[in-house]
C-alpha positions as CSV (number, residue, x, y, z in Angstrom):
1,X,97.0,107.4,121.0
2,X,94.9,105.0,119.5
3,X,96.0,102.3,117.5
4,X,94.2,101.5,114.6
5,X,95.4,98.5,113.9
6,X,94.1,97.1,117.6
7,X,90.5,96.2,116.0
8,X,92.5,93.6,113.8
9,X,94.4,92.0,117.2
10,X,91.8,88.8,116.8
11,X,92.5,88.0,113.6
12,X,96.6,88.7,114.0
13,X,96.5,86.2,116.6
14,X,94.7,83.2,115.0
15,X,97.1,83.9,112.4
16,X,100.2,84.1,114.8
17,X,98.4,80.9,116.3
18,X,98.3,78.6,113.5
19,X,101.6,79.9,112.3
20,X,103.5,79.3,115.4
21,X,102.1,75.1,114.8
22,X,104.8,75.2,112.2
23,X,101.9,74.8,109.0
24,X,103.1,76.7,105.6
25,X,100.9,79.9,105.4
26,X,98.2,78.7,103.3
27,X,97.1,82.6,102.6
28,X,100.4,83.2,101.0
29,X,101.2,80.9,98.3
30,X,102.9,81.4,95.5
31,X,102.6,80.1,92.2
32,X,106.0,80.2,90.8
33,X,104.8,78.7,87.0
34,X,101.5,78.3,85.5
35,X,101.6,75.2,83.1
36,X,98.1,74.9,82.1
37,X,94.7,75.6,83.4
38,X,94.8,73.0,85.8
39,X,98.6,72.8,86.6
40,X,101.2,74.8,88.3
41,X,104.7,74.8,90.3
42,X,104.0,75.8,93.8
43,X,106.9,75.3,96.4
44,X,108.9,73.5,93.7
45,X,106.3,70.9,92.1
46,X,104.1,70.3,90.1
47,X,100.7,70.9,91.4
48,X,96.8,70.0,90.2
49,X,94.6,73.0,90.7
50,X,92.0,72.7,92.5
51,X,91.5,76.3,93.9
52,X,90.8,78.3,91.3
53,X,87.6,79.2,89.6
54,X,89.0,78.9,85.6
55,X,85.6,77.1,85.4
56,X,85.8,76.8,81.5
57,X,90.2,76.5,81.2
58,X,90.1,79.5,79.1
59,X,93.1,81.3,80.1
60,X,95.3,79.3,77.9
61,X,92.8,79.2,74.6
62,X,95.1,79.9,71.7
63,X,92.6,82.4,70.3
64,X,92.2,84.3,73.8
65,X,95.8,84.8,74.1
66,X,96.4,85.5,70.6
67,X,93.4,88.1,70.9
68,X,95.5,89.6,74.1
69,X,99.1,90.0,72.3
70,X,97.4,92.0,69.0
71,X,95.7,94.5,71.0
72,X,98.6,94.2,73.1
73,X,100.9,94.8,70.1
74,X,97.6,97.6,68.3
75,X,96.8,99.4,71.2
76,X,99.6,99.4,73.8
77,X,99.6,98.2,78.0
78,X,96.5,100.6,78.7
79,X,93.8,103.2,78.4
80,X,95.2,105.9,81.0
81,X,91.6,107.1,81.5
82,X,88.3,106.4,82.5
83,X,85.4,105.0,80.3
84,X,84.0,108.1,80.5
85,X,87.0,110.3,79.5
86,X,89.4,108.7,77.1
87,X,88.7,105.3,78.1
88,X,86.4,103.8,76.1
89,X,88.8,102.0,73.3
90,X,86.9,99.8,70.3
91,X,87.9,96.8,72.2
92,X,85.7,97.8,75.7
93,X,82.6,98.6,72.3
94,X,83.6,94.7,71.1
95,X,83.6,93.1,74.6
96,X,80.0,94.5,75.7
97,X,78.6,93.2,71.7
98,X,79.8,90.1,72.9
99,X,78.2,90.3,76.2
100,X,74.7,91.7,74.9
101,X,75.1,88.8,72.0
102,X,75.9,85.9,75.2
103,X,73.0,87.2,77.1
104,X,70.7,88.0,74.3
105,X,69.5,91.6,76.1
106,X,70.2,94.8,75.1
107,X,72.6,96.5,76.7
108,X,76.1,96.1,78.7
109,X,78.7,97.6,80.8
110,X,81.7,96.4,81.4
111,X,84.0,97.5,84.6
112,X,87.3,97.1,85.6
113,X,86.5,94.3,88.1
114,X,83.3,92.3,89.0
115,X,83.8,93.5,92.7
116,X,83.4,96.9,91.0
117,X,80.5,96.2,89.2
118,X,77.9,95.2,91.9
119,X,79.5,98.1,94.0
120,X,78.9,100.8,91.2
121,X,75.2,99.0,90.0
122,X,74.3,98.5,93.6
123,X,74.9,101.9,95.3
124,X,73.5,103.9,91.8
125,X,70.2,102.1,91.8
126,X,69.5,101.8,95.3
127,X,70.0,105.3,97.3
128,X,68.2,107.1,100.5
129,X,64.8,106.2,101.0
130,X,64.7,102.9,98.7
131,X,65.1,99.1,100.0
132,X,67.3,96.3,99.5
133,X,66.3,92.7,100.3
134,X,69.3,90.2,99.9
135,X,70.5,87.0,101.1
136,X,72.3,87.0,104.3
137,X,75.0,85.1,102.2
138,X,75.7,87.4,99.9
139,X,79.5,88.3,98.9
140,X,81.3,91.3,100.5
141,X,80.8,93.1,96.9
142,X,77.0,93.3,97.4
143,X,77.1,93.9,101.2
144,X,79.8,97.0,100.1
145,X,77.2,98.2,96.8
146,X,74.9,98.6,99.5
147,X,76.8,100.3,102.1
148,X,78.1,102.7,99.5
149,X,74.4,103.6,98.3
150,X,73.0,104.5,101.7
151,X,69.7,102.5,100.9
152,X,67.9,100.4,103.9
153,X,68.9,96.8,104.0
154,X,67.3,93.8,104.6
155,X,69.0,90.3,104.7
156,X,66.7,87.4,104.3
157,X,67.8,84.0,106.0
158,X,69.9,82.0,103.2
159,X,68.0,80.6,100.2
160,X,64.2,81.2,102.1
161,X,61.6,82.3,99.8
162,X,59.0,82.7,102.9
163,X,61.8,84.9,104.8
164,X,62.4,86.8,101.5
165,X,58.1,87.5,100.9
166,X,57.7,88.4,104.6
167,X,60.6,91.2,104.5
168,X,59.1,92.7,101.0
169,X,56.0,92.7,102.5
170,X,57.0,94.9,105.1
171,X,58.6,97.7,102.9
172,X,56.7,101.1,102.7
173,X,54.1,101.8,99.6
174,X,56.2,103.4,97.2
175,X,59.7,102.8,98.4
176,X,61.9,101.6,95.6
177,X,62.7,98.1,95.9
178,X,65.7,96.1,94.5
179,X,66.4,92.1,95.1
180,X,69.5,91.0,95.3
181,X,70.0,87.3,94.3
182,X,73.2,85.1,93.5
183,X,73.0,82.0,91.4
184,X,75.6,80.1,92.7
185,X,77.0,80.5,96.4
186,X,80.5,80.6,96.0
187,X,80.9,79.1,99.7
188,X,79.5,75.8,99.4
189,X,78.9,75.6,95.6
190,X,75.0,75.7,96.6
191,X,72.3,77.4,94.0
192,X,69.1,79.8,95.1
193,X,65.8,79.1,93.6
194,X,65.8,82.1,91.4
195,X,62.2,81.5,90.0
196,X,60.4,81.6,93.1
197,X,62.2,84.1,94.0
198,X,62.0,86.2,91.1
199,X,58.4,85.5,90.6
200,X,57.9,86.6,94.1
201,X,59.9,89.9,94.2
202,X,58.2,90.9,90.9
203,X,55.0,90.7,92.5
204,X,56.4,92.6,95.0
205,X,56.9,95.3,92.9
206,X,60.9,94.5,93.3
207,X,63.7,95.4,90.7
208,X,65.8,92.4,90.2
209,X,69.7,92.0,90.4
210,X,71.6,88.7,90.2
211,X,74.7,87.9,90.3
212,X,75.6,84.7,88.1
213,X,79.6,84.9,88.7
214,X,80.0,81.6,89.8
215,X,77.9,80.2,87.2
216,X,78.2,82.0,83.7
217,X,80.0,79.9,81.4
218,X,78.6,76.3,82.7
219,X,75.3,76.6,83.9
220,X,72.3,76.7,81.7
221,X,71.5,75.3,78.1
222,X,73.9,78.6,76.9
223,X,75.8,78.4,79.8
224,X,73.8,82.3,80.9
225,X,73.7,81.2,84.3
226,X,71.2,80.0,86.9
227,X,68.3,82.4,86.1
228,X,68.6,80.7,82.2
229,X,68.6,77.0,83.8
230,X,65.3,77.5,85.7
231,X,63.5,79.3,83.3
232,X,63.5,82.8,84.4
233,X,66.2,85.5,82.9
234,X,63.8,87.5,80.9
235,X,62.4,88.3,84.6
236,X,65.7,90.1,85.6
237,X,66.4,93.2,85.6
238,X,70.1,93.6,86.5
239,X,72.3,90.3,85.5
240,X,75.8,91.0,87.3
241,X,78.9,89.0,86.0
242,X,82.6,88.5,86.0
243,X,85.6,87.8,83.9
244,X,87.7,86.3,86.3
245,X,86.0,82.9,86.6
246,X,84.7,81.4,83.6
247,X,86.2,84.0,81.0
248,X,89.7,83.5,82.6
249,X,90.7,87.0,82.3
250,X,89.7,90.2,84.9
251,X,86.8,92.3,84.6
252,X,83.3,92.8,85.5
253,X,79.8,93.6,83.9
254,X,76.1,94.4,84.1
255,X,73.7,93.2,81.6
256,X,70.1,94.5,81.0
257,X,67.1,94.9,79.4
258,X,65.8,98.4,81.0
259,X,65.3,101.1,78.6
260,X,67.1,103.8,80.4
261,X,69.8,101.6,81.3
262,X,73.0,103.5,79.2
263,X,72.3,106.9,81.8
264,X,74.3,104.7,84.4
265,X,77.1,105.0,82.2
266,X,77.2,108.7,83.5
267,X,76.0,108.3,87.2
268,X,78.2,105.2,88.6
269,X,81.1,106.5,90.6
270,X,83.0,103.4,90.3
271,X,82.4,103.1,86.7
272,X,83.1,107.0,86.0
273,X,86.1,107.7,88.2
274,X,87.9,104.4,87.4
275,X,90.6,103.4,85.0
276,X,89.2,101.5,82.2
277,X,90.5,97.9,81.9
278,X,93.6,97.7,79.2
279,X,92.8,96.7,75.7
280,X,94.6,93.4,75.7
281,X,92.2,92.4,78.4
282,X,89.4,93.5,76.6
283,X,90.4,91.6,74.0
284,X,90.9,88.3,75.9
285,X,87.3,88.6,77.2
286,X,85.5,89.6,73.9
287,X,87.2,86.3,72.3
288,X,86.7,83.8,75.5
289,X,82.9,84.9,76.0
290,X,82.4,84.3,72.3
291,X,84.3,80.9,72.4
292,X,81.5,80.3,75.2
293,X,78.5,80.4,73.4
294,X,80.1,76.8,71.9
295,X,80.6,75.8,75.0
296,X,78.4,72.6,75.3
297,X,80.6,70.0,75.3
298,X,82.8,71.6,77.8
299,X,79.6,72.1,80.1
300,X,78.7,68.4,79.7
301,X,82.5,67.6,80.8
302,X,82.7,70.0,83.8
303,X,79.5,68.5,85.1
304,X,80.5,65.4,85.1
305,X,83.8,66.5,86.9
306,X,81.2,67.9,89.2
307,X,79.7,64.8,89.8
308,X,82.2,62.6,90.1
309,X,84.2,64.4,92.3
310,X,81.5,65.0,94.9
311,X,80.7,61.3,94.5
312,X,84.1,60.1,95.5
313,X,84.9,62.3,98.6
314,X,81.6,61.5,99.8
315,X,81.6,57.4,99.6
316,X,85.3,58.0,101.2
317,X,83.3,59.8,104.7
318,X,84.0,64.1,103.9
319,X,81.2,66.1,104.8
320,X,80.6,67.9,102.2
321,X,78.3,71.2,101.7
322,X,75.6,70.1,99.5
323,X,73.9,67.0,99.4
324,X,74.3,66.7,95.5
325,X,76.6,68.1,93.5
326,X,74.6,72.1,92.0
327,X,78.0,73.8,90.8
328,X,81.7,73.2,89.9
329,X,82.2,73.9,93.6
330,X,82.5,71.1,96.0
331,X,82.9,72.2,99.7
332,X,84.7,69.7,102.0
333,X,83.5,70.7,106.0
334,X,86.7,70.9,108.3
335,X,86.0,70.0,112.0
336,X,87.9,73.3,112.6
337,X,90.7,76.0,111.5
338,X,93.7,74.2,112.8
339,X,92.8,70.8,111.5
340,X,91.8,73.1,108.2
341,X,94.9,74.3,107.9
342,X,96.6,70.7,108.5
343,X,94.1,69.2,105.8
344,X,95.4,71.8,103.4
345,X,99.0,71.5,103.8
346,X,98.7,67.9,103.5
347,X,96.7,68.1,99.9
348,X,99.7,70.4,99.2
349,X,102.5,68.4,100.2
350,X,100.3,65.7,97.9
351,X,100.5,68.1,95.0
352,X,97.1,69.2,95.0
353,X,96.1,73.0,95.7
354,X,92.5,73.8,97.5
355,X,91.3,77.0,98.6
356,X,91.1,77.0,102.8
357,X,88.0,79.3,103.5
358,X,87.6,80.4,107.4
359,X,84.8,82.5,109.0
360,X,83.8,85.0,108.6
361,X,84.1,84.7,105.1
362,X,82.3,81.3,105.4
363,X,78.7,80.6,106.5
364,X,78.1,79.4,110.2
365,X,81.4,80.0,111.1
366,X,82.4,76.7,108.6
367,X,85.7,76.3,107.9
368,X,85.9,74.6,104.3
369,X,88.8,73.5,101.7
370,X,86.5,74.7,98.4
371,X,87.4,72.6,95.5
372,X,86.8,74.7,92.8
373,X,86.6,72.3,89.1
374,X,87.2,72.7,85.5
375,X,86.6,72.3,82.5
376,X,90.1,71.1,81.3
377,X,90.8,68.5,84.4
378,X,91.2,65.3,83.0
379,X,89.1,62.0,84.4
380,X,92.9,60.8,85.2
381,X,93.0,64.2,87.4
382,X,89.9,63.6,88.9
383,X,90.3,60.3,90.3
384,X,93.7,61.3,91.4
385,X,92.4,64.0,93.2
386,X,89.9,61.8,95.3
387,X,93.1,59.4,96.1
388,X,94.9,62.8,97.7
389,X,92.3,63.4,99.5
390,X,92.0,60.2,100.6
391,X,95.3,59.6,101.9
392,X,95.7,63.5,103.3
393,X,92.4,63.1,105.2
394,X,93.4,59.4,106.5
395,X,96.8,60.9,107.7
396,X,95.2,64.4,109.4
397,X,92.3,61.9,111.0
398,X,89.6,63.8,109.0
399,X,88.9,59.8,108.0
């Protein structure tokens, strides 16, 4: 009989490999206490956060949380339905005001998780018979929407506009056509050039999806993402988005201007035949995306985070996966997994949690410890980060 496990043998054994070196499992930590946004007790201490993607600290706003206990206390632990059935609560009505208000467009859907939401906008608008053209780096969510939607795909080299023309140029007359974008690369931090881009899909004849996860909150005068920053939202067609990065709570959503946008709410599987999210969640994103249209002077702060951060561990000889500092990623390039791994468990053993991304999650088969800022670190935090680093990278002979 066969096993079905046997296609996962490869991967079991680089784990049993770097296991057996006597490392800590850095795919199965625990955080024991969460103290802060940036603070936590792993393994006994306290530890700076550098691996998470509370890009804007939100998760301990007195208003969010205060927001989260009332419906809490109002509306009980959850909806026990789908958005469809019993589902929709006033709270899921309040969160998507609040997103069409952030994004200034006209309509909104919100889903239980962002991985949800590209799979249910992807595989509803592109079917049998139509075309998707997408970045060869896109995240598993996208690469699933389309999978699930049967549609052709077509992956472009990453962040080539010449790659991206000569694929749309080669689609049928009169196929349906949908681009599929990211602002922010949650690899190595880097950013697409969504106006060429756009501006070449559209004449194209190309619908429009982006997904701005890893840059909502931050990026752009009103922190709307990357397609804001360089000029070009009102181009769009689908903007795709999360709550568990910026907004510091769980959650997904779609934002758009297309006038037939609200029949999806009847036609996307995994927005009709999932549970809605509970109400005090609801209630936590409604309250922290509105607290984000303030958000300048926490923008201004994160950037500079961003820059001073890459700065440091460059002068000190990382490798690092952007030349200049584009998000509030920074991506330190490990020679390999094993000395990765080493890297890691040093920062630890510093106090200082990274995330350890191997292939083929990563890019070029890259292994990278993504430092993943916010908002809330301190400049003190900061500089003691680059000192970790420092002395973890000096003792693994990254340095």
């Amino acid at each position: 009989m066969t096993d079905l496990f046997s296609k996962f043998d490869p991967i079991i054994a680089m784990r049993e490999g770097l296991l057996a070196t006597g490392i800590t499992d850095p795919f199965g930590l625990v955080m024991e206490k969460v103290l802060s946004p940036t603070t936590a007790i792993c393994n006994g201490r306290e530890t700076i956060l550098l691996g998470t993607y509370n890009y804007m600290g939100m998760t301990f706003d007195p208003a969010v949380i205060a927001a989260g206990k009332q419906a809490l206390d109002e509306f009980g632990s959850g909806t026990t339905g789908s958005r469809v059935l019993n589902g929709t609560y006033a709270g899921h009505r309040a969160c998507e005001d609040a997103l069409k208000e952030f994004y200034g467009m006209e309509h909104a859907m919100v889903f239980s998780t962002g991985y949800q939401a590209n799979l249910g906008i992807i595989s509803t608008m592109a079917g049998k018979g139509d075309y998707i053209v997408l970045d060869i780096d896109s995240h598993a969510s996208i690469w699933d929407g389309c999978k699930l939607g049967d549609a052709e795909v077509v992956p472009f080299k990453h962040n080539d506009i010449a790659a991206m023309e000569k694929r749309l140029k080669r689609i049928p007359e009169g196929a349906g056509k949908l681009v599929i974008l990211e602002g922010v690369y949650s690899m190595l931090g880097d950013i697409a050039p969504l106006k060429e881009m756009i501006a070449i899909a559209k004449e194209n004849g190309a619908m429009v999806l982006v997904d701005e996860a890893h840059s909502m909150g931050f990026i752009g005068p009103n922190g709307r993402g990357v397609a804001e920053d360089q000029g070009c939202l009102g181009d769009v067609d689908f903007v795709i988005g999360t709550f568990s990065k910026s907004v510091g709570t769980v959650g997904g959503f779609c934002v758009s201007n297309h006038p037939k946008f609200e029949i999806l709410r009847l036609v996307c599987r995994p927005y009709v035949f999932t549970a809605s999210l509970p109400p005090s969640v609801v209630a936590t994103a409604a309250t922290s995306i509105r607290s984000l249209m303030h958000g300048a002077n926490k923008r201004a702060h994160l950037w500079e985070n961003s820059r001073v951060l890459h700065a440091g561990l460059k002068a000190r000889g990382f490798k690092l996966g952007t030349e200049s500092p584009q998000s509030a990623i920074i991506a330190v390039i490990m020679p390999d997994l094993e000395r990765g791994a080493a890297m890691w468990e040093a920062l630890l053993n510093e106090g200082l949690y990274v995330n350890l991304a191997r292939p083929p999650a990563t890019p070029a088969n890259m292994t990278l410890l993504r430092c993943s800022l916010c908002a809330e670190h301190t400049e003190a935090q900061v500089q003691t980060i680059i000192g970790m680093f420092e002395r973890a990278g000096q003792a693994v002979g990254i340095i």
